[in-house]
N, C-alpha and C positions, 0 to 999 in steps of 0.2 A: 623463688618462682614468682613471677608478675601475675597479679589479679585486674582482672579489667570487671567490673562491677558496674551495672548498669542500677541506679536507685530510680523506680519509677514508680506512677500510681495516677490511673489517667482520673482522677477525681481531682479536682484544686483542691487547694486549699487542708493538706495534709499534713502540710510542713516535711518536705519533699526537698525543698532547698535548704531549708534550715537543719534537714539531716545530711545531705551531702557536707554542706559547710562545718558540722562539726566532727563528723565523721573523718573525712579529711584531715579536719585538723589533730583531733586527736592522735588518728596513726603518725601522724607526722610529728607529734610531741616523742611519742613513743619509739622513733626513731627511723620510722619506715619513709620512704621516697615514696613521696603520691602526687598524681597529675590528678586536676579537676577539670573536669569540660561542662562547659556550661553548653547545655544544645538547647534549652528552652528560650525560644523569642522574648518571652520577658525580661531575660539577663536576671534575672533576681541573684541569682550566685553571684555573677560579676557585681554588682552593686554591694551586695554584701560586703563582698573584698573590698570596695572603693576602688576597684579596677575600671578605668577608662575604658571607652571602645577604642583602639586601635586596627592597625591594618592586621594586626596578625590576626585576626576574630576565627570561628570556626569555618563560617560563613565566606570569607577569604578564601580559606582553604578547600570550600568545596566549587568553589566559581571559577579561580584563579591557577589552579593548578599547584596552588602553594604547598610546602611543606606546613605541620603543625609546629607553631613557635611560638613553645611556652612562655610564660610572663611570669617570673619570680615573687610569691606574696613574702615567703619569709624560708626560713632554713627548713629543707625537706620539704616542701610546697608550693608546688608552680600550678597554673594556671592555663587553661586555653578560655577565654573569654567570648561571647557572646555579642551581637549586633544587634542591631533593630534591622538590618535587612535579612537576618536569619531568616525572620517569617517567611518568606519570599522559596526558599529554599525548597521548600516539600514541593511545590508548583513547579520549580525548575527541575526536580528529582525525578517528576511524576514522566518526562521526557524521555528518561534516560534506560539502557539498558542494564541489568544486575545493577540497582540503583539501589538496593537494600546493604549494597557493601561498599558503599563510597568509608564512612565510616573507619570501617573494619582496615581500610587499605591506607589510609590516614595515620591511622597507630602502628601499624604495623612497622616501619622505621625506628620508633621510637620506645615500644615496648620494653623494651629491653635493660632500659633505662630507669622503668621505678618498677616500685615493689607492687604499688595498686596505682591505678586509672580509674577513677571514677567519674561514671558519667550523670548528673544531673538531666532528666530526659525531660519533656514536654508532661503537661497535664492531658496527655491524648495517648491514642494509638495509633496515630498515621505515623509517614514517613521516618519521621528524624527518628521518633521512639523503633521502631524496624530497625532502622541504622543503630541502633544504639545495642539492640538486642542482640543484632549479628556478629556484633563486633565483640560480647563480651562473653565473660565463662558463667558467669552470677548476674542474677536479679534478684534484688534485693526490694523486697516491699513496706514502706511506712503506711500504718494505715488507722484510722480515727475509730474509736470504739463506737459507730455506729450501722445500724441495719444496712442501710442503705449503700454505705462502702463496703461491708461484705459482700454484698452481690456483686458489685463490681470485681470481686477476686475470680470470679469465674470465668472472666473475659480476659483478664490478664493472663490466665493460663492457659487460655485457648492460645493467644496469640505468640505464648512462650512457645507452646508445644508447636505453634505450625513451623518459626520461624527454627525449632531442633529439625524437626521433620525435613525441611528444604534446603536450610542455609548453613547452617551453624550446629552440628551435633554436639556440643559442648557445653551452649548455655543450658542452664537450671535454673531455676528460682532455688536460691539457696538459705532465704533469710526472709523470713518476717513479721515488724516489731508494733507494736500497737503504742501512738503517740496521745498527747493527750489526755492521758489516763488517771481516771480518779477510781481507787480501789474501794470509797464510800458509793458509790452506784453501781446498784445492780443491774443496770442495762449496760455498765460497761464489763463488768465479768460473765456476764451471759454475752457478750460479743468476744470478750476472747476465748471464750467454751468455745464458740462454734471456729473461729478462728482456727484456732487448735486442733478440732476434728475437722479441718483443709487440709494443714500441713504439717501434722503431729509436732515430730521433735524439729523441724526450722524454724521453728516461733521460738523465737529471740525468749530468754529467759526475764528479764530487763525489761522492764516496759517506760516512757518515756512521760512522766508527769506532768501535767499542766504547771507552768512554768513563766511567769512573765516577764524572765529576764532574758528567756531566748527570744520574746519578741522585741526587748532592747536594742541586745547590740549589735545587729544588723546596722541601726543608725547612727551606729560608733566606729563600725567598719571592722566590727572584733569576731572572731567566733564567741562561744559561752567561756571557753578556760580561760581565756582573756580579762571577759569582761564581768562573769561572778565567779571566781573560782570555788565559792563557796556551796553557790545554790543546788539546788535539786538539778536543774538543768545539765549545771556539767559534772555531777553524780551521776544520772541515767548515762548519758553520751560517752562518760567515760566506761561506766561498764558495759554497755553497745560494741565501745571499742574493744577493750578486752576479749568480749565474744567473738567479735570477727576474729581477730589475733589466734585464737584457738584454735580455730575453724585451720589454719595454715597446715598445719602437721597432717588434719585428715586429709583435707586436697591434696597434700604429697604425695602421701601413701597411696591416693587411687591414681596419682599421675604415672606411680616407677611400673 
């Protein structure tokens, strides 16, 4: 059964791409078919891969009429890549009628084809992030053991709940992992306390340690299994990955 997973978290700077990117890659070590869509103007996923911008970009497919035409990183791992004219895109959306499901109507072709779609969304909640929400069954949140990102979880769920309410009765927030974590501060265990009492049991068991090899190899063009297979980094991510994996058999069970 295809997972379409939307990872978002309108705060920068949470490592938000660098979760998709391993994330990704790990289920695809693991042996599962996964599509990455980079929707954030930055491209930062695209870069990650060393993926050039090309004609097939998302950004393409939302202008052009195009089909989405994945780009191969490696065995079980394709790609839909990112532009610099993406940013452009919410301004052209904001024209449009049921412009919350361009997205959704893009994968839908293609679904069928992997096991997870993962979408890399915006550090916002306008447009593209809407489109990303409508389109997927999960949202999945990385989030920094700080006060101030916890407030932010509040808006995320509003905006969960409007777009089940209207658009999409499917998606959830189904996941959420606290990055950056150092278990010697007590301001970061009192952020996953309260974490916790948000979303009880979807807070990921795994939490994601500070880590400075996952800010390497990005500039290597690697995920973490790649590039430290030793480190702490692809320790958390792999068992990240394994939790999601789990997670398969109950979504079955609530789909028969």
């Amino acid at each position: 059964m295809s997972r379409v997973i939307s990872i978002s978290n309108h705060k920068g700077g949470v490592g938000k791409t660098t979760s998709v990117v391993n994330i990704g890659a790990g289920l695809a070590y693991k042996g599962r078919k996964v599509l990455l869509i980079d929707l954030d103007p930055q491209a930062n996923l695209t870069i990650s891969f060393g993926v050039s911008e090309s004609e097939h970009s998302v950004y393409d497919a939302f202008t052009n009429g195009q089909n989405l035409k994945p780009v191969n990183i490696r065995k079980n791992l394709d790609m839909i890549p990112a532009s610099a004219e993406l940013a452009a895109a919410e301004i052209e959306l904001n024209t449009e009628t049921n412009q919350e499901s361009n997205i959704a109507n893009l994968i839908k072709p293609i679904r069928n084809d992997y096991d997870y779609i993962i979408i890399d969304c915006p550090p916002s909640l306008g447009l593209l992030t809407l489109n990303a929400f409508a389109a997927s069954d999960e949202v999945i949140i990385p989030i920094q053991p700080h006060f101030l990102a916890v407030k932010g979880l509040a808006k995320i769920i509003e905006v969960v709940n409007g777009i089940k309410t209207s658009i999409n009765r499917k998606v959830e927030i189904s996941g959420v992992f606290v990055v950056m974590y150092d278990r010697r501060k007590i301001l970061h265990q009192d952020v996953l306390d309260t974490v916790i009492m948000y979303f009880d049991d979807r807070v990921f068991k795994t939490k994601i340690r500070e880590n400075i090899a996952l800010a390497e190899a990005p500039a290597a063009g690697q995920d973490i299994f790649e590039y430290a297979p030793e480190s702490n980094g692809a320790f958390d991510y792999g068992r990240i990955v394994l939790e999601i994996i789990a997670m398969e058999e109950k979504i079955g069970n609530k789909s028969e």
